[in-house]
C-alpha positions in Angstrom: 167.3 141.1 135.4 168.2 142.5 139.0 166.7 141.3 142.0 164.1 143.9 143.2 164.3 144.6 147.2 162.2 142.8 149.4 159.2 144.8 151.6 162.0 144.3 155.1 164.5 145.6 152.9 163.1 148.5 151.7 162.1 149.4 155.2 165.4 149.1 156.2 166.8 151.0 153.9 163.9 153.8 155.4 165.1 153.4 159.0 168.8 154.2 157.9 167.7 156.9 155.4 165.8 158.5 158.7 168.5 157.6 161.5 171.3 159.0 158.8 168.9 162.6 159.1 168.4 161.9 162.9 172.1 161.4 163.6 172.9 164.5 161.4 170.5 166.8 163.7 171.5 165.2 166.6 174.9 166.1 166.5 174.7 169.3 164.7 172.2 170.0 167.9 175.4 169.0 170.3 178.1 171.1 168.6 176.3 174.1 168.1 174.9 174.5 171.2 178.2 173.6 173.1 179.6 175.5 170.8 177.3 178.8 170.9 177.2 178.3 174.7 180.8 179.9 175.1 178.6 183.5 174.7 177.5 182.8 178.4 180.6 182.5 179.9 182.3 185.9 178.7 181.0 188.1 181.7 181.6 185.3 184.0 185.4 184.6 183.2 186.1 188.4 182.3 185.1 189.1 186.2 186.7 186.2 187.8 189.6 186.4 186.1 190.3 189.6 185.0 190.7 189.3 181.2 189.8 191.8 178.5 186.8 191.3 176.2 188.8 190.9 173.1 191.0 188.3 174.9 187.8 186.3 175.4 186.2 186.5 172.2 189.5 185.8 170.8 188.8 182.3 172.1 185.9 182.0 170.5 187.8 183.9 166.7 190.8 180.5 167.4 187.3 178.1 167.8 186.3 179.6 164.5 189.6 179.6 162.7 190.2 175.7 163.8 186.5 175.3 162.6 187.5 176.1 159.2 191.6 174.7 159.3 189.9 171.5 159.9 186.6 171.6 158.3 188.3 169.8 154.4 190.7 167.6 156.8 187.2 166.7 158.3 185.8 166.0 154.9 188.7 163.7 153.6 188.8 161.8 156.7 184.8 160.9 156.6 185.1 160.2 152.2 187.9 157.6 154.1 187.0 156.4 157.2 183.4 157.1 158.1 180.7 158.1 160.1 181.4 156.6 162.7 185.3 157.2 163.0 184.6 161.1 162.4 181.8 161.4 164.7 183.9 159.6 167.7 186.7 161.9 167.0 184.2 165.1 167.6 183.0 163.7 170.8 186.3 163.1 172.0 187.7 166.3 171.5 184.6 168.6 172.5 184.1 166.8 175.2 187.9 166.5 176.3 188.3 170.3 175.6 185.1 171.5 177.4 186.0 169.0 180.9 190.0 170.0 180.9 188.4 173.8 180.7 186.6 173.9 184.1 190.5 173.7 185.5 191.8 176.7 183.4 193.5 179.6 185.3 195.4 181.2 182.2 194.3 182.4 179.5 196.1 180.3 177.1 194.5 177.2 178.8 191.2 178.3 177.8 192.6 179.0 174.2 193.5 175.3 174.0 190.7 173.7 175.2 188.1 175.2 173.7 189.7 177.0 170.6 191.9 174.2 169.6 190.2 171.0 170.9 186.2 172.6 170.9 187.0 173.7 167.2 188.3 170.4 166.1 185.3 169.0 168.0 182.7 170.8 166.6 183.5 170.7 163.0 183.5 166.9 162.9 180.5 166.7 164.8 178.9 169.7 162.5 177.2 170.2 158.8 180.5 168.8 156.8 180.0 165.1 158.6 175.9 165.9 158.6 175.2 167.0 155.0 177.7 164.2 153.7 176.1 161.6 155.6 172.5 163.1 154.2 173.7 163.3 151.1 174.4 159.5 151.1 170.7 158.8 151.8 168.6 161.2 150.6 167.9 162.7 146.5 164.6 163.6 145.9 163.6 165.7 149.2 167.3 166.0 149.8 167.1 170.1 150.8 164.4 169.1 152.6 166.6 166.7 154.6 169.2 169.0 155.0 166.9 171.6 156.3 165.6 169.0 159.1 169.1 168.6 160.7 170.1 171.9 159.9 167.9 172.7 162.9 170.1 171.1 165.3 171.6 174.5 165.6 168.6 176.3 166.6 167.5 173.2 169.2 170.8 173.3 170.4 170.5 177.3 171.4 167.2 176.9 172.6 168.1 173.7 174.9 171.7 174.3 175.5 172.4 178.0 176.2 169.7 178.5 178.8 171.3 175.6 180.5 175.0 176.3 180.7 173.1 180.2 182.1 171.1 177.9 185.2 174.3 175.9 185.8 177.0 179.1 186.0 174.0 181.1 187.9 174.0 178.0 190.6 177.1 176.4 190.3 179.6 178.6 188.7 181.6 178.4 185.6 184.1 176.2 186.0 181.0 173.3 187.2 179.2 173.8 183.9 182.3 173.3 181.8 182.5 170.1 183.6 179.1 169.1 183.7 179.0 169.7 180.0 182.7 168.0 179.0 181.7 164.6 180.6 177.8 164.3 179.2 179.9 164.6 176.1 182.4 162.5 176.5 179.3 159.9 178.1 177.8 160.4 174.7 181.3 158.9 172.7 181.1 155.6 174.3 177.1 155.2 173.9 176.9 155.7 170.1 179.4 152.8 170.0 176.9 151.1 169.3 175.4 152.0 166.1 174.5 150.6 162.6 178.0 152.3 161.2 178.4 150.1 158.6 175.3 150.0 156.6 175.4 154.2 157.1 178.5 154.4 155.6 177.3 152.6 152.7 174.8 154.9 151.8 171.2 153.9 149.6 171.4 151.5 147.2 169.5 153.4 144.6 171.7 157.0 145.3 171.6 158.3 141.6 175.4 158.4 141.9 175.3 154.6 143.0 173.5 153.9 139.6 175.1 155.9 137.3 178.3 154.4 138.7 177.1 150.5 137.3 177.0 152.0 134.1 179.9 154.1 133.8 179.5 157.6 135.4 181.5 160.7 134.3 185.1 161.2 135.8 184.1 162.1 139.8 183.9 164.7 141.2 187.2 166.0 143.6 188.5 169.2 145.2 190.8 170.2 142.6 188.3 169.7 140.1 185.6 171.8 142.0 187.8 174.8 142.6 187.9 175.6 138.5 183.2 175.4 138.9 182.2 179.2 139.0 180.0 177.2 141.4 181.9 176.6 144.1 182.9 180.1 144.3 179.5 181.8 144.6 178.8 179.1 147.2 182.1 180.3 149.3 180.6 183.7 149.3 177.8 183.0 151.0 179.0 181.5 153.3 182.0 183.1 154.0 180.1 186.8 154.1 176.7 185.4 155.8 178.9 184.1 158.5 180.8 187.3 159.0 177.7 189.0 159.7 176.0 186.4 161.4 179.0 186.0 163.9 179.9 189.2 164.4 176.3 189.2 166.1 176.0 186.2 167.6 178.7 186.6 170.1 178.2 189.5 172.1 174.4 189.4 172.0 173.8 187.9 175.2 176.6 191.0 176.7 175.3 193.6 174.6 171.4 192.4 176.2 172.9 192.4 179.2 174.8 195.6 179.1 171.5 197.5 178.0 169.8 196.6 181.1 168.1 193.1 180.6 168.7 190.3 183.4 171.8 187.5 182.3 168.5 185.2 182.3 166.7 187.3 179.7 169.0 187.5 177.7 170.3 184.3 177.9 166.5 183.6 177.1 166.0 185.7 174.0 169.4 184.0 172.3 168.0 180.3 172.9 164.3 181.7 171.5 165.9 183.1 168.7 168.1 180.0 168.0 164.1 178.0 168.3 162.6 180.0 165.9 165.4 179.1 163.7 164.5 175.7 163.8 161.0 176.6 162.0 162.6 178.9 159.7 165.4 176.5 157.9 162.6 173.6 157.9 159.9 176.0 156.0 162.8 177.5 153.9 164.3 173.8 152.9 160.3 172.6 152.6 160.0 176.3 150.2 163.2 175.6 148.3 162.4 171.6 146.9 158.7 173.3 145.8 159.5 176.5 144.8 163.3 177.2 144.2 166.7 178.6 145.7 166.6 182.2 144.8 163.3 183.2 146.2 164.0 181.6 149.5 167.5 182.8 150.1 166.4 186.3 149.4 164.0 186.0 152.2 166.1 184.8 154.6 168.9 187.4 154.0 166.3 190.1 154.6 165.0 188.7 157.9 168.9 188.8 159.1 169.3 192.1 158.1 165.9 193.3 160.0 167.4 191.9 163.3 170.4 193.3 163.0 168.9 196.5 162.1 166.8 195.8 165.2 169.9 195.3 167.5 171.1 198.9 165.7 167.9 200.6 166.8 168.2 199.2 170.5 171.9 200.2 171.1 170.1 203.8 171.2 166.9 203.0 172.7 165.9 200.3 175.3 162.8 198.4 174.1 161.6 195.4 174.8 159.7 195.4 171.2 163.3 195.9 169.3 164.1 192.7 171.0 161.2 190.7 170.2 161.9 192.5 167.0 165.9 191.1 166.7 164.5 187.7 167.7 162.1 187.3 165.4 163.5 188.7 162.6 166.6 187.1 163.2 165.5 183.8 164.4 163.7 183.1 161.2 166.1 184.1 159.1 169.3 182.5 160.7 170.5 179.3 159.3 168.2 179.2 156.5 171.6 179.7 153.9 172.9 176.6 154.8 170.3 173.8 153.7 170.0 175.9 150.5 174.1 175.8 149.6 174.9 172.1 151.0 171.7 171.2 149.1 173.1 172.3 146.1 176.7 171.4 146.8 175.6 168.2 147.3 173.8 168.0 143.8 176.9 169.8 142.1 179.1 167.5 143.7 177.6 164.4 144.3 179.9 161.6 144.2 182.6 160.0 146.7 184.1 163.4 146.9 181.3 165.2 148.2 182.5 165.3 152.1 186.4 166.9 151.3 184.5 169.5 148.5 181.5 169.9 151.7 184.5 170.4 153.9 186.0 173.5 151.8 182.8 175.1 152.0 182.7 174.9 155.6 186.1 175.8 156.1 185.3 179.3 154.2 182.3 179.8 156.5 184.5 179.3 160.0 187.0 182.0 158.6 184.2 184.3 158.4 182.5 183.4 161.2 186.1 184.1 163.3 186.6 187.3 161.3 183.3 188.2 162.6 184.0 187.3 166.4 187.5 188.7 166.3 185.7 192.2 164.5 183.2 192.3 167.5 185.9 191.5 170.2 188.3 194.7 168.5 185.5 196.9 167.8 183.9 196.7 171.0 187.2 197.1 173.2 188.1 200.5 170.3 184.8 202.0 170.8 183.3 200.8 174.0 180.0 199.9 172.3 178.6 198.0 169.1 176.9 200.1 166.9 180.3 199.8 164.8 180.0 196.3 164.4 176.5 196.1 163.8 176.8 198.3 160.4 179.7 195.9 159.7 177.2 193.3 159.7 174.4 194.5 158.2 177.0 195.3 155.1 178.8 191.1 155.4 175.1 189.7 154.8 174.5 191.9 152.1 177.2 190.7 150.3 176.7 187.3 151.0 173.1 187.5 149.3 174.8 188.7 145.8 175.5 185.3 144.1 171.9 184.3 144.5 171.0 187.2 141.8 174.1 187.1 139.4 173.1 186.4 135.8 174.4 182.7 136.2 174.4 182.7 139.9 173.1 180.4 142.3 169.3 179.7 141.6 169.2 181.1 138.3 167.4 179.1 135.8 170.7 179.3 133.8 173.1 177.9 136.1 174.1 173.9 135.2 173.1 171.7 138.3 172.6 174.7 140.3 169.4 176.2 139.5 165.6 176.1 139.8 165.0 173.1 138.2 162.5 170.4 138.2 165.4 168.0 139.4 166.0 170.4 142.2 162.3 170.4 143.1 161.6 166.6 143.1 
């Protein structure tokens, strides 16, 4: 008979299972809102130095493309190595890239440190590293889990963007990039000191744990994921939600700005709206494990498209309702995709493979969110304004809702591993 846990090891196993969803947040938290930050600095840097809006949101389109280059190479290397290898590597690099930055005075500097090394950084410190390391820990409320560190992003907006605004309003630009680069590179040596081991090891009663004593089926790998009608229909949400979503996100602070709202404002409404995201993804993961996927992710795709339908309406008319309008709308509805597909990746995929097949998700969803950056940058500097790229928009989220309704889509009662089931709901 085998040895049931003691009461100090069963609380143990608690605190990891918690510090595995803390760690997730709190990182996701980091590299998003560094990330997202960059939105602030386009007006700054286009005035100092001279360069065209398309050239700076191209920046932001290489972060994006390096997101998703290295997003499976992410994956393999934390199925290999680690938490804590990965997670040290992100630091390293966002950090590095974002100090280095503050002594840019070309262009292609700027594409280096923060497109190159801020896009490496941000994917291993992001969702691929977070929902593996979740997935490790957590089963029964395990979209639940997701959800609570999938709100790293919107803290991270609320806590960091606003910030990096104060520090370029007072200091100037190339401070903040310093000021920010060193608090993260601070950060690397301080989580040195971690439990890494006994998180990399995951729970000891993880289903996939357990059905390994006993002979579990072939696992699960990349190759073998890619054939799963699955897979695909989760590439499509994320790949179209993030065109739409990105296309948006990084010229909303200028286009605020350009309509006649102080730098501070809108700096203001993009960190309220990235706060109001936080209760959105928890009560859509908290909806999902007690009521289902399809449901859920239909609601969320329709409070996306009411901001940007919002944002639409203001490029004609200034109104401080449209805004609050945008940011609620918007807010609620941003992020909520993602606990919903790494959720059910994670129950699709479950196994020691789970990280690279996380990794190719993720790397679909940077394309589109730098296909959706670079779109913005063209179609602003073509037409001078961004009622273009808002339609765009408005049509990328649409499509990304369609594999939640397919006959045998995501959600559907039909759909092996992948629908509203009671397993799903536990």
């Amino acid at each position: 008979m085998d040895a049931q846990p003691s009461d100090s090891d069963r609380r143990q196993t608690r605190r990891l299972a918690t510090t595995a969803v803390a760690l997730a947040f709190f990182f996701y938290l980091l590299s998003r809102g560094v990330g997202e930050s960059y939105s602030v600095f386009l007006l700054p840097l286009g005035r100092e130095l001279g360069w065209s809006r398309s050239a700076l949101t191209g920046v932001f389109s290489l972060y994006l493309a390096v997101s998703g280059i290295t997003a499976a190479i992410i994956g393999m290397l934390f199925d290999r190595f680690g938490p804590r290898f990965v997670y040290s590597l992100g630091l390293g690099c966002l950090g590095g890239g974002w100090f280095l930055a503050g002594f840019i005075d070309q262009v292609w500097q700027l594409y280096a440190c923060l497109g190159i090394l801020g896009g490496a950084g941000v994917t291993a410190l992001g969702m691929v590293s977070g929902a593996s390391l979740i997935g490790r820990w957590h089963h029964k409320r395990l979209t639940t889990a997701m959800a609570i560190a999938y709100t790293g992003s919107g803290c991270g907006l609320l806590a960091l963007v606003p910030l990096c605004q104060f520090i370029l309003d007072n200091l100037g630009w190339r401070y903040c990039f310093h000021l920010v680069g060193g608090g993260v590179l601070a950060i690397c040596a301080a989580i040195q000191l971690l439990p890494w081991r006994a998180l990399k090891a995951g729970h000891p009663a993880h289903p996939s744990k357990v059905r390994g004593q006993h002979g579990s089926p072939a696992a699960w790998t990349l190759a073998r994921a890619l054939r799963v009608p699955e897979f695909w229909y989760m590439a499509q949400v994320f790949f179209f939600t993030a065109v739409g979503m990105y296309i948006v996100l990084v010229q909303v602070v200028p286009f605020l700005v350009e309509r006649g709202f102080s730098s501070m404002e809108s700096a203001s409404a993009f960190g309220l709206q990235g706060m109001l995201s936080v209760f959105g993804i928890v009560s859509a993961g908290w909806m999902v494990d007690r009521l289902g996927h399809r449901g859920v992710a239909t609601l969320t795709f329709i409070g996306t498209g009411l901001g940007i339908v919002a944002l639409l309406a203001l490029a004609y008319w200034k109104a401080g309702w449209l805004v609050t309008a945008y940011v609620l709308a918007f807010g609620l509805g941003q992020g909520g995709r993602g606990p919903i597909v790494s959720s059910l990746c994670a129950r699709r995929f479950a196994g020691a493979g789970q990280a690279t097949i996380q990794g190719a998700l993720f790397s679909g969803a940077w394309v589109g969110s730098a296909m959706g950056a670079l779109c913005a940058g063209v179609l602003h500097d073509l037409t001078g304004g961004y009622v273009a790229s808002f339609v765009i928009a408005i049509i990328a989220v649409l499509l990304g809702g369609i594999p939640f309704w397919l006959p045998h889509g995501l959600g559907s009662p039909s759909s092996p591993h992948g629908g509203d089931t009671p397993e799903t709901r536990r």
